[in-house]
N, C-alpha and C positions, 0 to 999 in steps of 0.2 A: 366495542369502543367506537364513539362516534366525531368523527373532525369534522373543522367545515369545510367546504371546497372553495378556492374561488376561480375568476378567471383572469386572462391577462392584461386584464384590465385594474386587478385587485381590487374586482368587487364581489362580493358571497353570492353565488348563484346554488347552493346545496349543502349537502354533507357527505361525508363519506365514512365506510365501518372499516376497520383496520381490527387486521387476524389480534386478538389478544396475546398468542404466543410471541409473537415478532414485538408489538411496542406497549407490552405491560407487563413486562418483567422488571425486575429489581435490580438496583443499580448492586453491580460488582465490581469495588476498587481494584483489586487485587485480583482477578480474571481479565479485565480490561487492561494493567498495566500488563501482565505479563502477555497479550496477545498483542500488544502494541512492542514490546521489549524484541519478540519472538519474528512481529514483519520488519522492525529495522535490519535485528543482524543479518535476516532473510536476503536482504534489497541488498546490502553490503557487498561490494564487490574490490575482496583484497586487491593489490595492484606491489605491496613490496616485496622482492622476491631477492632471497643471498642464493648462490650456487654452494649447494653440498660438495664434498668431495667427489661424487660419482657425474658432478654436472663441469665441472670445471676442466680445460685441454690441460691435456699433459700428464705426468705420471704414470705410461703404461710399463716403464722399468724402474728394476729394483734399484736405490740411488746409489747404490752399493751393497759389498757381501753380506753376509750374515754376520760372521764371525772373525775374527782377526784384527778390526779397526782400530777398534777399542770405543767407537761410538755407539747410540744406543742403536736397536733393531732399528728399521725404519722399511718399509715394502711399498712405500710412493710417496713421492716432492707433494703430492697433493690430500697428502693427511690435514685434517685441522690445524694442526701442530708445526706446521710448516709457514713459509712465508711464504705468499699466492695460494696457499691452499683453500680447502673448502670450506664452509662457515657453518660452527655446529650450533645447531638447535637455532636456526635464524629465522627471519618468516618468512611465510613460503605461499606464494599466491594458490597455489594447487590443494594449499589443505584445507579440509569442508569445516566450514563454522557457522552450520544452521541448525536453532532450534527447531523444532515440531513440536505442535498441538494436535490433539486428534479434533477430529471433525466435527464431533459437539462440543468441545470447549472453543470453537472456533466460530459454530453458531453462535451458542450463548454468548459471548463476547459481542458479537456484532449485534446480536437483536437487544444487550443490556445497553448498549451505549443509545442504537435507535430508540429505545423508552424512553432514556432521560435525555435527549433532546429537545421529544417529542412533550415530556413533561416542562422542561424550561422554555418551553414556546418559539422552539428555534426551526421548526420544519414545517413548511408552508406548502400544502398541499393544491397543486395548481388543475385545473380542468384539462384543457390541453397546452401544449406549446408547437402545434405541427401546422396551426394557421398561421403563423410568422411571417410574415414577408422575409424571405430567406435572402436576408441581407444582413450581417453581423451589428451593423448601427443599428438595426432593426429589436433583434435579440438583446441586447445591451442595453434600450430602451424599458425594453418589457417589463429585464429583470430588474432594474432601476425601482420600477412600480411598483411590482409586488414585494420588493424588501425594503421599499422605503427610502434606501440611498443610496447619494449621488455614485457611490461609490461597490461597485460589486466584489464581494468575496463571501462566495458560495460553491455550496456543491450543486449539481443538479443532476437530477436521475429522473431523465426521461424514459421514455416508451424506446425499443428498439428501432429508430426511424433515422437512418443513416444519414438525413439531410440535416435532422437537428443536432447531431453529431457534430458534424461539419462546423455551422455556425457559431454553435457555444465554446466549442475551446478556442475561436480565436479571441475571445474575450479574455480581456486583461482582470483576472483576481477569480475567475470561475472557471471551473473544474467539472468535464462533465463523464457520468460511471454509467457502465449497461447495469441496468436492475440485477443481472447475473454476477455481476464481478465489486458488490461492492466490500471493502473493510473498514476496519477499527479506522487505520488510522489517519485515512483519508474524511470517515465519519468527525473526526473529532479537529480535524485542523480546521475545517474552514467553518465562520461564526454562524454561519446560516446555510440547511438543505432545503431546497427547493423537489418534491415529486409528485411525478408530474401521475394523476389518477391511473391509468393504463398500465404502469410500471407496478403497482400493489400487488398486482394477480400474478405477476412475473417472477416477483419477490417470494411469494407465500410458495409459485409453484418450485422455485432452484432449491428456497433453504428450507421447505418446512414437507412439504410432502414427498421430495426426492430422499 
């Protein structure tokens, strides 16, 4: 499979071959939502918390006898069933609420949404970005270029070069991912990826030969 290149300038200086496993797969509705479904509850980070009965002070004696009162049993003021007591079945920040995919439904996921990007003409395969004048109005110009507008909201998946790290996320609307760590559903938010040729060999070597 062959792309064009260009450069920062957005003009075509080549081509490029792209592994056919990674961005010539078929698109999968229903793999993509549920690996999308599966990083939100992931990211989710409970925060309501009730106190059970065993979290809550107080009730380390009996509120009285067993037998003789004539009220029901009762062995702590801090049963459910009490007034201040503990709260049954409430939510509880400590309890685990993540799905799992295994690891190739985790690839195919990610390499089906890369296809159909790549088929809707939305990934713009760039020569380098590490001549930049490393200066964020600098970067923010570039990407201006190569996507055409005033206005940037993109991803961008450079080469691992800690300087163009740096400069792209202080960009307002662009998002920038190591070749290693990209997913669904960061592929799919933003209208336009930008990668950069150096990051392809990166890509092929994390998800396709490891």
């Amino acid at each position: 499979m062959t792309v064009d290149l260009y450069d920062k300038a957005n003009k075509k200086v080549g081509t490029l071959d792209l592994p056919e496993q990674i961005f010539g797969v078929k698109w999968n509705p229903d793999l993509v939502q549920q690996a999308v479904l599966a990083q939100q509850i992931n990211a989710r980070k409970p925060s309501a918390h009730a106190k059970g009965r065993g979290e809550v002070s107080g009730g380390g004696k009996k509120p009285y006898r067993q037998k003789g009162t004539g009220q029901a049993r009762h062995g702590s003021i801090r049963s459910p069933l009490w007034r201040h007591g503990g709260v049954t079945h409430g939510p509880n920040a400590e309890r685990a609420s993540t799905v799992s995919l295994n690891k190739k439904m985790k690839k195919l996921a990610l390499f089906t949404v890369l296809s159909q990007r790549l088929r809707d003409n939305e990934i713009k395969f760039v020569d380098s970005l590490e001549d930049v004048t490393p200066k964020t109005k600098a970067m923010a110009a570039v990407l201006e270029t190569l996507l055409g507008k005033a206005r940037v909201n993109a991803l961008i998946v450079p080469t691992s070069n800690r300087k163009t790290y740096q400069i792209i996320r202080n960009i307002d609307g662009a998002k920038v991912l190591d070749p290693e760590a990209l997913n669904v559903y960061d592929l799919l938010k933003y209208k336009q990826i930008v990668i950069e040729k150096g990051a392809i060999p990166l890509i092929t070597k994390h998800y396709v030969t490891e």
